[in-house]
N, C-alpha and C positions, 0 to 999 in steps of 0.2 A: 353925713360922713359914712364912707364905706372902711371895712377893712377883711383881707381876704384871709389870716390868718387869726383862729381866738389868742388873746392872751387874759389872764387873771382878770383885769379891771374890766376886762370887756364880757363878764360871765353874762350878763342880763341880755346881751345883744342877740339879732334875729338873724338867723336865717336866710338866705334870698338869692336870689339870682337873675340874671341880664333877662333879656328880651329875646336872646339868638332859639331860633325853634329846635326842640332838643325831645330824647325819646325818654320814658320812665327812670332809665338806669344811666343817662347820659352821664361820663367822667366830665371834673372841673376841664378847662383847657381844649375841649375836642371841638372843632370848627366853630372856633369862637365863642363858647359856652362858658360862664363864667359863675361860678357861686363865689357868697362874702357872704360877711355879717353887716347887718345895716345897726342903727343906733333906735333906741326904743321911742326916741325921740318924733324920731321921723317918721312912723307906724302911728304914731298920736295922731300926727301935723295932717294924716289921711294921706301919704304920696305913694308909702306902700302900705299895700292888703295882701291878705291871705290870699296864696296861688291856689288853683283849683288845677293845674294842669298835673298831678299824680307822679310829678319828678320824686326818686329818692322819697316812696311813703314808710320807711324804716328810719329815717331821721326826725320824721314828726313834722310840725306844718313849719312851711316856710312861706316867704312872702316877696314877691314882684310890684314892680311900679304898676299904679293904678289901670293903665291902660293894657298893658299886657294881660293882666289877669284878665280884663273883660273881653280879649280875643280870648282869649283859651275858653272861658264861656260859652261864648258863641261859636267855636268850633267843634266842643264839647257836646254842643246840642246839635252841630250836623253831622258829626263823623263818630261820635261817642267818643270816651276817654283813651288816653292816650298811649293806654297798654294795649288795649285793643288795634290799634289802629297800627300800632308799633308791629305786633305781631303780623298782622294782614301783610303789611309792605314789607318784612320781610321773607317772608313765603313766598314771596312773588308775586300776591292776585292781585 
């Protein structure tokens, strides 16, 4: 169960966000970029884990469906993290 806004009963819930490729500071809604809260449930069940891709590191960890985290990974290990890479492309090199 997702929900993209908190309310009170939902204080325990996580963090997360879609799949769509997005930069450190990406806002919710910009070319299809989505944050929510997932249920602590479903963090247990192993569907989502901890994102390693460095979105929003002022909110604290957040977490992506399994298979996305492990691209961000292995992209993480060809191109380095995602601030880095953010800056380069926008400089133009």
């Amino acid at each position: 169960m997702l929900v993209y806004r908190r309310t009170s009963d939902k204080a325990h819930w996580r963090l997360a966000h879609n799949h769509v490729q997005h930069s450190a500071d990406m806002m919710h809604g910009v070319n299809g970029f989505r944050r929510f809260w997932v249920d602590p449930k479903e963090v247990k069940r192993g569907k989502w884990v901890k994102c390693p891709c460095g979105w929003r590191p002022d909110l604290g960890t957040h977490y992506a469906i399994k298979e996305h985290a492990k691209r961000w990974r292995c992209d993480m290990f060809k191109w380095g993290p995602i601030s880095d890479r953010w800056n380069e492309n926008s400089q133009g090199q």
